[in-house]
DOMIGU-417193 format. One record per residue (C-alpha): x, y, z; residue number from 0. Coordinates in Angstrom, 3 decimals, padded with zeros to 6 digits. Example, Ala and Ser with C-alpha at 12.3 -4.5 7.8 and 13.67 -1.06 7.14 Angstrom:
DOMIGU-417193
          x          y          z   marmar
    012.300   -004.500    007.800        0
    013.670   -001.060    007.140        1
end
This chain:
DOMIGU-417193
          x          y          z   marmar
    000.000    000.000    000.000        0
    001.339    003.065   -000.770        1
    001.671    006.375    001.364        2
   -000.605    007.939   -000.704        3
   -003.350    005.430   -000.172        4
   -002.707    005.109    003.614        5
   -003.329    009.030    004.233        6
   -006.970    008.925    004.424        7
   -006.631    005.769    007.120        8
   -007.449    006.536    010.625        9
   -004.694    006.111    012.986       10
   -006.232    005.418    016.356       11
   -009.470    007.171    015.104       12
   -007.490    010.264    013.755       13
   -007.403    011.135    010.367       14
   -003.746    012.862    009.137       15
   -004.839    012.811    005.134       16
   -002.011    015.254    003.655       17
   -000.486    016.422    006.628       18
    001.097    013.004    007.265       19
    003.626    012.725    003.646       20
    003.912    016.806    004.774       21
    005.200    015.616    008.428       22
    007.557    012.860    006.758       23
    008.943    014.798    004.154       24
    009.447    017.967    007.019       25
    013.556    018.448    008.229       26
    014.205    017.904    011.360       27
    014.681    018.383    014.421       28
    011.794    020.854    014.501       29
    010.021    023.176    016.878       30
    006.793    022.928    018.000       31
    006.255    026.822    016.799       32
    008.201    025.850    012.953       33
    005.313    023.646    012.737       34
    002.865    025.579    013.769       35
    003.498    027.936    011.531       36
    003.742    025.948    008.559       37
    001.309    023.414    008.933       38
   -001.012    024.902    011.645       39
   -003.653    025.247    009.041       40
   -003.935    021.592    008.205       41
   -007.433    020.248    009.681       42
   -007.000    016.361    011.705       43
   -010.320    014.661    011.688       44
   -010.635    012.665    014.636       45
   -013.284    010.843    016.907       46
   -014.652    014.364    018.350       47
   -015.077    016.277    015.472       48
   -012.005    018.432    013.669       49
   -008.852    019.937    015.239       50
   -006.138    022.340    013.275       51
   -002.959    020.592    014.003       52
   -002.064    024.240    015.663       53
   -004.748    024.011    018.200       54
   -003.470    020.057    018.856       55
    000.037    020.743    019.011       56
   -000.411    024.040    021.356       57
   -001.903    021.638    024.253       58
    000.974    019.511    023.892       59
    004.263    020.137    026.267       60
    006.562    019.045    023.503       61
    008.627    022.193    022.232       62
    011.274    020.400    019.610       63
    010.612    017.283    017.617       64
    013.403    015.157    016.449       65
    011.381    012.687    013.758       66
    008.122    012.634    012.306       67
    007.070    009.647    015.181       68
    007.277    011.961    017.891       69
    005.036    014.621    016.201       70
    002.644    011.472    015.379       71
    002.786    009.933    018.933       72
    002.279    014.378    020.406       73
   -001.072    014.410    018.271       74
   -002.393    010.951    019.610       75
   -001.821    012.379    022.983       76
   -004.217    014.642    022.795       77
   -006.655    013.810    020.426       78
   -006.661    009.997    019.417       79
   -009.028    007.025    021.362       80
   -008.131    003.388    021.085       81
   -010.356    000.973    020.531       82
   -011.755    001.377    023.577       83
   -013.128    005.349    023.342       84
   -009.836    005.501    025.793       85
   -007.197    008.481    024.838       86
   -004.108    006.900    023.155       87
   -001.024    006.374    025.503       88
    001.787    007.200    022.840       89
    004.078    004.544    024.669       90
    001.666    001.741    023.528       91
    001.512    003.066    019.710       92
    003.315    000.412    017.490       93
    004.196   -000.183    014.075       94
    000.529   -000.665    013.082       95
   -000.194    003.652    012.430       96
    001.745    002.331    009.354       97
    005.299    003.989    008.187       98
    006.248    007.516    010.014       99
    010.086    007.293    009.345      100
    011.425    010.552    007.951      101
    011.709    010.763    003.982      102
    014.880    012.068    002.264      103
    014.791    015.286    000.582      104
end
């Protein structure tokens, strides 16, 4: 399956669509406000209706991301739900959110 195809999946009921090849594709490390700024705009569909990722990532504590994973595992945090309803605990998220290594330039 290829990225393209897996943007519109749900990852623990949130939905990345184009922000996700944007986050992989991003260099890093990275702050918190870099991203903000040039991605806050992007909309994440998720189990209680629609977030900007700048409103998602601003009740996060994280300042500086090192890999697209961690910016993954930050937006779980606070807005994905297992299968359960339960919020995500980003230690338990695994390989099945599909790939999130960073792509070279």
């Amino acid at each position: 399956m290829s990225d393209d195809e897996t943007t519109s999946e749900a990852v623990y009921g949130v939905r990345f669509g184009p922000l996700k090849p944007a986050i992989r594709e991003h260099a890093y490390p990275v702050t918190k406000e870099e991203l903000i700024e040039q991605y806050g705009g992007f909309e994440l569909d998720h189990a209680d209706g629609t977030d900007r990722l700048e409103e998602v990532l601003r009740r996060t504590d994280v300042t500086t991301f090192r890999e697209p994973r961690q910016v993954r595992d930050a937006i779980l945090a606070v807005v994905g739900v297992d299968g359960t309803g339960n919020s995500v605990d980003p230690e338990t998220v695994g390989r099945e959110t599909g790939d999130w290594s960073r792509r070279s330039p």
